[in-house]
C-alpha positions as CSV (number, residue, x, y, z in Angstrom):
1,X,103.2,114.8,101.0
2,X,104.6,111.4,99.7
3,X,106.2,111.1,102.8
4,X,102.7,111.0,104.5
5,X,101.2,108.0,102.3
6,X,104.6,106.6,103.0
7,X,104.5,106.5,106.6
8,X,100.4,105.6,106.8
9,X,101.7,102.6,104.5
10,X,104.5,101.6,106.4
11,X,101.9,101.5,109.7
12,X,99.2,99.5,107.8
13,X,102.0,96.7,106.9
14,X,103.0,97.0,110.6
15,X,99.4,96.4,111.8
16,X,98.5,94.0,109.2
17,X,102.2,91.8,110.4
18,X,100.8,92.4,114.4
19,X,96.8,91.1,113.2
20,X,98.4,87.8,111.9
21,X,100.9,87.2,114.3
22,X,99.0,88.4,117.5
23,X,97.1,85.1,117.9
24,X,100.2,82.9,117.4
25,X,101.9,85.3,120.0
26,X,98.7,85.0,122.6
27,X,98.7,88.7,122.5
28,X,94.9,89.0,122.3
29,X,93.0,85.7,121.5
30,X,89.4,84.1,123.0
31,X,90.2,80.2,123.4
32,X,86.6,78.9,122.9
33,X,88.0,74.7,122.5
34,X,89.7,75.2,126.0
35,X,87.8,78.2,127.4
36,X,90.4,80.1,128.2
37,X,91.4,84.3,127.4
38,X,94.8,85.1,126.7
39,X,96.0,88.9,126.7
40,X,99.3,90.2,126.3
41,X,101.0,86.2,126.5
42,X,99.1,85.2,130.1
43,X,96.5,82.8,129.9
44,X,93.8,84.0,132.1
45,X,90.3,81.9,132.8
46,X,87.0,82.6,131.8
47,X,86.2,84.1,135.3
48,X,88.4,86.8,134.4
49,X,87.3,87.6,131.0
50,X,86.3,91.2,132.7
51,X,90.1,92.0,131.8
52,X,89.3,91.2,128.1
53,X,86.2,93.2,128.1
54,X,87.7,96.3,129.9
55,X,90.3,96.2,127.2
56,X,88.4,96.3,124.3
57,X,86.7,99.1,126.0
58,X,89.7,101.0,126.2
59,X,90.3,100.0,122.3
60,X,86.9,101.9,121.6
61,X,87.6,105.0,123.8
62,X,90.9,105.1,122.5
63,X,89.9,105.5,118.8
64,X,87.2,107.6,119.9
65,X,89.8,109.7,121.7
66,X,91.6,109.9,118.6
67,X,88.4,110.7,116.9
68,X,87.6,114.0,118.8
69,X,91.4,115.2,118.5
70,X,92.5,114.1,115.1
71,X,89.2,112.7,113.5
72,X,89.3,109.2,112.0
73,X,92.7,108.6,111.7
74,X,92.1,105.2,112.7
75,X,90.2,104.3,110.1
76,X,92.8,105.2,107.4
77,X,95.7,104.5,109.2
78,X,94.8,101.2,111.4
79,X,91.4,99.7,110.6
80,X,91.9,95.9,109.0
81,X,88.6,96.6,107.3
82,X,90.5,99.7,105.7
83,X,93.9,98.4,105.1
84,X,92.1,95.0,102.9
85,X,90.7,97.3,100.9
86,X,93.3,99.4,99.7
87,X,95.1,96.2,99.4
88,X,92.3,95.2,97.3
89,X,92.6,98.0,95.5
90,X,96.2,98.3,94.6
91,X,95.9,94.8,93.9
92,X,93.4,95.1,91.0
93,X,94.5,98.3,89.6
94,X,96.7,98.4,86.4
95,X,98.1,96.3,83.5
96,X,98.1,93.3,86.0
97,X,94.8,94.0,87.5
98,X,93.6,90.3,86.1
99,X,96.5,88.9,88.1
100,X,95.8,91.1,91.1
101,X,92.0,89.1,91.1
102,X,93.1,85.8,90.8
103,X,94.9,87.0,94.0
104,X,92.1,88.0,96.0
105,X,91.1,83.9,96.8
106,X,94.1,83.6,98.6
107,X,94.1,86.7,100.6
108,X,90.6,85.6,101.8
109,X,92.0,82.5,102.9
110,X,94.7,83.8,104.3
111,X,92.6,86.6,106.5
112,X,89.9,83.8,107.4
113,X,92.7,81.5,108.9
114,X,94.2,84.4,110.7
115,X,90.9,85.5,112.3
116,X,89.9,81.7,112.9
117,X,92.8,81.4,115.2
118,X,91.1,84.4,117.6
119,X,89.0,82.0,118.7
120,X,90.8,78.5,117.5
121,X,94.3,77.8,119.0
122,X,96.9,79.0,116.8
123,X,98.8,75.1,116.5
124,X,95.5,73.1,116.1
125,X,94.2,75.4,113.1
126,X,98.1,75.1,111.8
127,X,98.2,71.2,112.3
128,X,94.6,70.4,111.0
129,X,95.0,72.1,108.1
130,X,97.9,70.7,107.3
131,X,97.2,67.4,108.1
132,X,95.1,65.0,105.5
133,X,91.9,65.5,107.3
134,X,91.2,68.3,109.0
135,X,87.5,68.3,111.4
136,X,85.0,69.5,108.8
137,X,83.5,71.9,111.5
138,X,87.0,73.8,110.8
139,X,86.6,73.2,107.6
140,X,83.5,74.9,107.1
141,X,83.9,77.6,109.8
142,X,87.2,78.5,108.1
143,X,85.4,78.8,104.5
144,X,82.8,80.5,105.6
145,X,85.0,83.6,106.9
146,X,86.9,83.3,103.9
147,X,84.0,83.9,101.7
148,X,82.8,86.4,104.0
149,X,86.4,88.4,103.4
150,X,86.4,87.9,99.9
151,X,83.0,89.1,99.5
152,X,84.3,92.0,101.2
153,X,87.6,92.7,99.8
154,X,86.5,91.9,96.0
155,X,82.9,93.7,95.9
156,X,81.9,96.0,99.2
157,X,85.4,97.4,99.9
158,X,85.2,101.3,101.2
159,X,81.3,101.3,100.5
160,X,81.1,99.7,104.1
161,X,83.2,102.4,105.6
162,X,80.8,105.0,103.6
163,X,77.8,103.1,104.2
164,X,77.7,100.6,107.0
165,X,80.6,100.5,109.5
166,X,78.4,101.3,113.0
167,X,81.9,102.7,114.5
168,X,82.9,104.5,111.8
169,X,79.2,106.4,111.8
170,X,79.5,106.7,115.5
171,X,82.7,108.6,115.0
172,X,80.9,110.6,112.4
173,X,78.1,112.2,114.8
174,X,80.4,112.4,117.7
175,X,82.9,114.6,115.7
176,X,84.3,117.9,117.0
177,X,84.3,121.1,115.2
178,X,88.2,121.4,116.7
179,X,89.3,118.4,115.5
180,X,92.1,117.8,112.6
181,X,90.7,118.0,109.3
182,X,91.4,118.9,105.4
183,X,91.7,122.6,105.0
184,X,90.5,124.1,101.5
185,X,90.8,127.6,102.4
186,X,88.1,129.1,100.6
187,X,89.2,132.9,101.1
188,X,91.9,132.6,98.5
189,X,89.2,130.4,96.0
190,X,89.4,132.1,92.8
191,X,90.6,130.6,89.2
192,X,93.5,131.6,90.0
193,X,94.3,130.0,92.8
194,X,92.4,126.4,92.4
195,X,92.1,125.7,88.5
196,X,89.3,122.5,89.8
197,X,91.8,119.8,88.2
198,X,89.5,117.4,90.9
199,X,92.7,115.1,91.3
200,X,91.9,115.2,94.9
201,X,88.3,113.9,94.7
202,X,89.5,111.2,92.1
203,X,92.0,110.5,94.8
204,X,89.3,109.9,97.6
205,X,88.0,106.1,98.0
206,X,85.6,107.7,100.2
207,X,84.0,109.6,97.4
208,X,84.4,113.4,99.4
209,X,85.0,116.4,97.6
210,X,87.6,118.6,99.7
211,X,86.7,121.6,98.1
212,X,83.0,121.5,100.3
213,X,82.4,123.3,103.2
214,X,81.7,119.5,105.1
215,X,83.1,116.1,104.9
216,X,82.6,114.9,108.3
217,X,83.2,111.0,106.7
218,X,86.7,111.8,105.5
219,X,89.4,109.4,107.3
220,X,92.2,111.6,107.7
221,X,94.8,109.6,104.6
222,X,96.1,112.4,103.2
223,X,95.7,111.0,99.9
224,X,94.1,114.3,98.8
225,X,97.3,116.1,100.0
226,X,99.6,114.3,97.8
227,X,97.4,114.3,94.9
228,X,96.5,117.9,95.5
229,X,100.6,118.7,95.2
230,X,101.2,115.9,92.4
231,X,98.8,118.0,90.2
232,X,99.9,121.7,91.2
233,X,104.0,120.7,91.2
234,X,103.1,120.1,87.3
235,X,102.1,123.7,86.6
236,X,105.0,125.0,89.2
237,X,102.9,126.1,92.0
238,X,102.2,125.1,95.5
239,X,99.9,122.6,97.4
240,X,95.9,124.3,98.2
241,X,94.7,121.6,100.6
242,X,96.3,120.6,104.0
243,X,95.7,119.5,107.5
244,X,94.8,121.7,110.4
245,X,92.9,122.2,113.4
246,X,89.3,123.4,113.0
247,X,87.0,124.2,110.4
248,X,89.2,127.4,109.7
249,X,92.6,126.8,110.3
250,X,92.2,128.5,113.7
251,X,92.7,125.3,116.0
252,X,95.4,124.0,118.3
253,X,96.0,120.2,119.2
254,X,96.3,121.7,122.9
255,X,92.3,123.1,122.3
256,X,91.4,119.8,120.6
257,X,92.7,118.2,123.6
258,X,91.0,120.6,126.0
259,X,87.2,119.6,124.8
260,X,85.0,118.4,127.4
261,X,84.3,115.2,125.4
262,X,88.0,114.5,124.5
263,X,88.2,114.9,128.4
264,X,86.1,112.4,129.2
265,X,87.2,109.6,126.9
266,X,90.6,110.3,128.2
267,X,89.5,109.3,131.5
268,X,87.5,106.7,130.3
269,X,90.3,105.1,128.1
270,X,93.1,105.5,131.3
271,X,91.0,103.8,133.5
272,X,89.8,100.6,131.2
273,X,93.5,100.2,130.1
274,X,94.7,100.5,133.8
275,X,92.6,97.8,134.9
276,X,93.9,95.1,132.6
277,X,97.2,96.3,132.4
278,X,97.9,96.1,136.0
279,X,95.9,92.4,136.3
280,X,97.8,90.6,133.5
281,X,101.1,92.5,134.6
282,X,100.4,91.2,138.3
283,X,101.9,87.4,139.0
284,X,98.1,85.5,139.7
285,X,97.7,81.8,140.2
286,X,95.3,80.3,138.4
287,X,92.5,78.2,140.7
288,X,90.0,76.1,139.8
289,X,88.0,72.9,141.7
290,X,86.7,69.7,140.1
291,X,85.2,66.7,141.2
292,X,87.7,63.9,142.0
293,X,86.4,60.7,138.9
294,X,86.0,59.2,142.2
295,X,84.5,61.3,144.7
296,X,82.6,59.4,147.1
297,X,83.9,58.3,150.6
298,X,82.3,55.4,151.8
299,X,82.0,54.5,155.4
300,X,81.7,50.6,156.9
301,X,77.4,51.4,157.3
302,X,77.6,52.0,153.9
303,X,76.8,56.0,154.0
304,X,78.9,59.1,152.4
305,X,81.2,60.5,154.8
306,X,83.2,62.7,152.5
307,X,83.7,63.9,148.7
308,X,87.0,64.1,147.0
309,X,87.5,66.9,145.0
310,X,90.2,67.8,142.5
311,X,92.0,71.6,143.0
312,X,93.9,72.9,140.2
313,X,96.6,75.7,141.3
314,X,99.0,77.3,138.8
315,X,101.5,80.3,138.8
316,X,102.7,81.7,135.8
317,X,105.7,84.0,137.2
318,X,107.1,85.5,140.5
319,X,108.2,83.8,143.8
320,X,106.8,80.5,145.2
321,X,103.7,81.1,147.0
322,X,101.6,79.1,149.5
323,X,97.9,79.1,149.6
324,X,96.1,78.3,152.9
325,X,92.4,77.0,151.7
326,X,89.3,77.4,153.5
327,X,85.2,76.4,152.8
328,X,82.5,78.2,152.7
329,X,78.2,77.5,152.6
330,X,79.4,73.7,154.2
331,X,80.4,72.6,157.4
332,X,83.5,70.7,156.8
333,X,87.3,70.5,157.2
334,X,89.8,70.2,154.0
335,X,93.0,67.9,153.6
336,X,95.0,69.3,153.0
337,X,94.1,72.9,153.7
338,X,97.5,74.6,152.6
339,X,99.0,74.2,149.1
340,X,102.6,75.6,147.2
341,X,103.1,76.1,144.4
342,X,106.2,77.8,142.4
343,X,106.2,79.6,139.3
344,X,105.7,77.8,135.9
345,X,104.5,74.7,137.8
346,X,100.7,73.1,137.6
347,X,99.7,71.2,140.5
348,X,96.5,69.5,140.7
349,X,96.1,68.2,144.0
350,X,93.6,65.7,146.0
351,X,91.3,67.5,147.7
352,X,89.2,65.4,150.8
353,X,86.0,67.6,152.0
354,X,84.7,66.0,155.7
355,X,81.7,67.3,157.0
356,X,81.6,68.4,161.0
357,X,78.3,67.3,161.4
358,X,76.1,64.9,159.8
359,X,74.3,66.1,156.5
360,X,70.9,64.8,155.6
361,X,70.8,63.3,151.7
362,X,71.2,66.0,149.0
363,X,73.7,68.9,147.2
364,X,75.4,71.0,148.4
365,X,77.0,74.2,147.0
366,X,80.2,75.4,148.7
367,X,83.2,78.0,147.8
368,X,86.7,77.2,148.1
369,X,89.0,80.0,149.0
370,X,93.1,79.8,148.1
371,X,94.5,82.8,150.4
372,X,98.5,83.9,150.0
373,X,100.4,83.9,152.9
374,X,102.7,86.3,151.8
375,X,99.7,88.6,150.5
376,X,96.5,87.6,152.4
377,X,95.2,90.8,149.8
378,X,95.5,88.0,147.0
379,X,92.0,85.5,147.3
380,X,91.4,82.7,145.0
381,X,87.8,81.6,144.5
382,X,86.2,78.3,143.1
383,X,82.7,76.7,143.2
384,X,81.5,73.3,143.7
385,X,79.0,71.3,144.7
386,X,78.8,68.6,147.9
387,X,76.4,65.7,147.6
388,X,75.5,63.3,150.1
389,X,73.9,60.3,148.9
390,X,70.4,58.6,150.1
């Protein structure tokens, strides 16, 4: 089974490359300076943070999907929490163990940077940093994560995926009895058949025995496996433990599948991953209103005949598009009330609100809607607010 811890290394280095380079990418990021959600390279505003949401949902049916068919593979194979601390580990194991600690600092650092930028843009964290004086609100939100990951990496490790991780216990009491699991056949346990070398429980970071009857915690590595055949291969006779569906090797992936629960997180998961998938793939504008820095419209008697407003319209990709604009919750006419715009282009564009009839001193709260004409289907909405002044 070296080929197995291979493989699952090969796809924690692939993960671990795609966690630090999906912020700089705008992959998946929260922009909390500019307020703004990127997914999958658009930049979407916070009025559409429902795509974010209903992605991470179909993150967490997704690995619970997983969970039901092939139990927690994620963990082992994909979790960040997972993959720093077998890093961790590898790192402070043998002769050079003392060098492999003196390491640790500048992992931390390294992961606390990288998460700061999920919420921090990518080239201010980068250009701070490495500029003489970076804001010390950075400063100290960076060093806190840091010490937060170190903490983590050097001390807790796999006792908060024992102990503590809430998903990783909710995937625990939501197993399946059909699900893929480590097989120790017990109809062929006698002396000499399993000599009880416990390699494989020496093996385990997640302190399971594979010789019990349960292990409902264990991730899936296959580190027993290869353990379990490292030891046996010295005395010339095969591997005991391996994977397989159900509690007694009599399981199928197609009856795994098949469960009622798996089922339903399918469903789940399609329809959370749709929703997103098919927004940020979609061409949108994105449409927002302001206030004009000078909004009033003064009249010769000296009263408010009109606000000036600011309308921000952009277009990321497709064909040029024209919006016609109209007002709700006020009684007014807009100049101008149709705007173009092509793609890649930001246009921010006066925006004169006249009432139709005269408006008695107070505010105002109004909608502006930016309809396609090509795709009357596609609505823009903004709120504001109208005041008329004593």
């Amino acid at each position: 089974m070296k080929w197995l811890v291979f493989v699952r290394r090969l796809v924690q280095w692939a993960l671990a490359i795609l966690f630090l380079a999906a912020p700089a990418l705008d992959l998946w990021r929260l922009d909390v300076i500019n307020g703004r959600i990127y997914l999958f390279g658009r930049s979407l505003p916070w009025g559409q943070g429902y795509h974010f949401l209903l992605f991470v949902l179909a993150v967490a049916f997704g690995v619970l999907l997983m969970n039901l068919v092939v139990g927690r593979v994620f963990c082992s194979w994909a979790c960040p929490q997972n993959s720093a601390s077998e890093l961790a580990d590898w790192l402070v194991a043998g002769r050079y163990g003392l060098i492999g600690s003196l390491l640790l600092p500048i992992v931390s650092v390294i992961l606390g940077l990288a998460t700061l930028m999920y919420f921090v843009p990518p080239r201010l964290v980068i250009s701070q940093f490495l500029g003489s004086q970076p804001p010390l609100p950075l400063v100290l939100f960076a060093l806190v994560l840091s010490l937060l990951i170190y903490m983590n990496i050097s001390r807790i490790r796999h006792l908060y995926c024992r102990w503590a991780c809430p998903y990783g216990l909710l995937q625990t009491g939501l197993s399946v009895p059909g699900a893929l699991r480590v097989l120790y056949p017990r109809d062929q346990a006698d002396p000499a058949f399993c000599h009880e070398c416990r390699a494989c429980v020496e093996k385990c970071y997640m302190d399971i025995n594979p010789m019990r009857l349960r292990h409902d915690a264990c991730l899936n590595c296959g580190d027993c496996l290869s353990a379990c055949e490292a030891a046996r291969a010295r005395a010339g006779q095969p591997r005991i433990l391996a994977f397989s569906f159900g509690p007694r090797g009599n399981g199928s992936l197609l009856r795994a599948l098949a469960d009622p629960r798996a089922l339903v997180a399918l469903v789940i998961f399609a329809v959370a991953i749709w929703v997103p998938v098919q927004g940020v793939m979609a061409p949108q504008a994105d449409f927002s209103v302001t206030r004009h820095p000078a909004h009033y419209l003064i009249d010769e008697d000296g009263r408010t005949v009109g606000n000036q407003f600011l309308v921000y319209l952009s277009l990321d990709r497709g064909s040029p598009r024209t919006f016609e604009l109209t007002i709700d919750g006020l009684p007014a006419s807009l100049e101008p009330d149709v705007i173009t715009v092509v793609p890649g282009q930001n246009r921010t564009v006066p925006l004169r609100i006249r009432p139709t009839m005269k408006l008695p001193p107070g505010s105002y709260p109004f909608r502006i809607q930016a309809v396609s004409q090509v795709n009357p289907g596609e609505v823009h909405r903004a709120e504001a607010v109208y005041f008329v002044s004593n």
